[in-house]
N, C-alpha and C positions, 0 to 999 in steps of 0.2 A: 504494500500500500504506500501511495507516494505523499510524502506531505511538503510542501513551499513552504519558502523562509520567505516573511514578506519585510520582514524589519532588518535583520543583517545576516551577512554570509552564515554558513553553517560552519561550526567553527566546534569545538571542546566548549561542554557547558551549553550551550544554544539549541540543545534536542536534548529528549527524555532518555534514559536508556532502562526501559522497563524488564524487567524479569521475563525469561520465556518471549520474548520478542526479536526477534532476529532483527538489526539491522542489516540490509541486503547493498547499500551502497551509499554514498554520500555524490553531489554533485553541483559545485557553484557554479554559478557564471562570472563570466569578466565584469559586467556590470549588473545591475537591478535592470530585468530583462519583462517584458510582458511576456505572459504565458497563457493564451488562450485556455485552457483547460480549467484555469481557477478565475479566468477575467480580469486581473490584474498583476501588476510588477513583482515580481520575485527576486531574490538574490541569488538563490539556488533550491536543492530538492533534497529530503531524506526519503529513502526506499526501504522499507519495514516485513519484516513478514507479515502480520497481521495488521489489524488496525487498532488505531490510539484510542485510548480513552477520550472523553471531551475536554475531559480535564489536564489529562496530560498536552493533546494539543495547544491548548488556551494558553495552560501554564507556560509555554515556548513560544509563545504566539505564531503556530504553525496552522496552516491551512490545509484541504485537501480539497478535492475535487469533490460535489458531491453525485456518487453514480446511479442512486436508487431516488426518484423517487413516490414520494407519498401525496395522497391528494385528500385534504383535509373540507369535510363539509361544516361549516359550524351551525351547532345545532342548541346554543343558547349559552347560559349562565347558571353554573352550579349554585348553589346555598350561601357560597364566599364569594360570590361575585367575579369567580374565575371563569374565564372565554372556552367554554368547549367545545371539540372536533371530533370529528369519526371519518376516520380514514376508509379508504375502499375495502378492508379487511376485518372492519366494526370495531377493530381495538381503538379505545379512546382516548384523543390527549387534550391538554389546556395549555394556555397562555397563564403566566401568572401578573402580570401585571394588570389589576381589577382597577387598577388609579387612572390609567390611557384609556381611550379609546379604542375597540377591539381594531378598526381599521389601521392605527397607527401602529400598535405590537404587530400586527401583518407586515407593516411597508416597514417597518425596521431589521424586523427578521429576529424579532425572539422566540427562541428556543422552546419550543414547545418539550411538554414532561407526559409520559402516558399519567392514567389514573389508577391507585389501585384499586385493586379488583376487577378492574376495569367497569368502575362503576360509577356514573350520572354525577353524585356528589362526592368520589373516593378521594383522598387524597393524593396530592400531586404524588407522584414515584420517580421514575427516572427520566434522565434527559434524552428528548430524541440522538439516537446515534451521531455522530458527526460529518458521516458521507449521507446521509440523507436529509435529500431537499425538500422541504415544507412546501407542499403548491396551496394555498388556499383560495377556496370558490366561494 
C-alpha cells in the first residue's frame, strides 16, 4: 500500500514503522512533484505491505490514495444530534460534528465513524478506513 509525503521528503522519523508491516520501499522525488493519484504535490512515496492505521497515517501526515469507495445515503439525526448514513451494504456511519451543518462536514470531508451495533442511535465506533472514499448523496 503506497502512502505520499505531502509535507517533507521521507527521511528516518517521517513514516511509522508499525509491527508486522512490511515496508516494501521508500521513494523521493527531486522536488514536491504533483501526483495525480492523491491530487496533489508530494515529496515522495512509502510502499507498505498492508495498510496504515488512520492514525498512524495522520500521525506522519501521510496520504494514500483512496481505492474503494462507499456511497453514503443520509438518513437523519440520531438522539445526539449526530449526521447518519447507510452505505450501499446497510452498515451505518455518522458524522460527529452535531455543531456544523451536515452539508459542511460533507464538503470538508470528515471522517465518518461506523455505529455500534450498527445501530440508529449506537454509539460512534471506529473510523472509516483511510483508503476509502466517503461519496455522499
Amino acid at each position: 500500500m503506497r502512502y505520499y509525503s505531502t509535507q517533507r521528503p521521507v527521511a528516518p522519523g517521517t513514516f511509522p514503522k508499525p509491527d508486522g508491516n512490511k515496508i516494501i520501499g521508500i521513494h523521493n522525488f527531486d522536488r514536491k512533484t504533483y501526483c495525480e493519484e492523491i491530487d496533489r504535490d508530494a515529496w515522495g512515496y512509502i510502499d507498505y505491505e498492508r495498510h496504515l492505521t488512520r492514525y498512524d497515517a495522520d500521525s506522519y501526515e501521510l496520504v494514500t490514495a483512496q481505492t474503494k469507495t462507499l456511497h453514503l445515503r443520509y438518513l437523519g439525526t440520531d438522539s445526539w444530534g449526530r449526521y447518519v448514513y447507510e452505505d450501499e451494504n446497510g452498515k451505518l456511519w455518522k458524522l460527529l460534528d452535531c455543531c456544523s451543518p451536515r452539508e459542511v462536514c460533507e464538503q470538508r470531508g470528515d471522517t465518518p465513524c461506523s455505529s455500534c451495533g450498527n445501530a440508529f442511535d449506537g454509539e460512534p465506533d471506529c473510523s472509516m478506513a483511510i483508503y476509502i472514499k466517503p461519496e455522499f448523496q
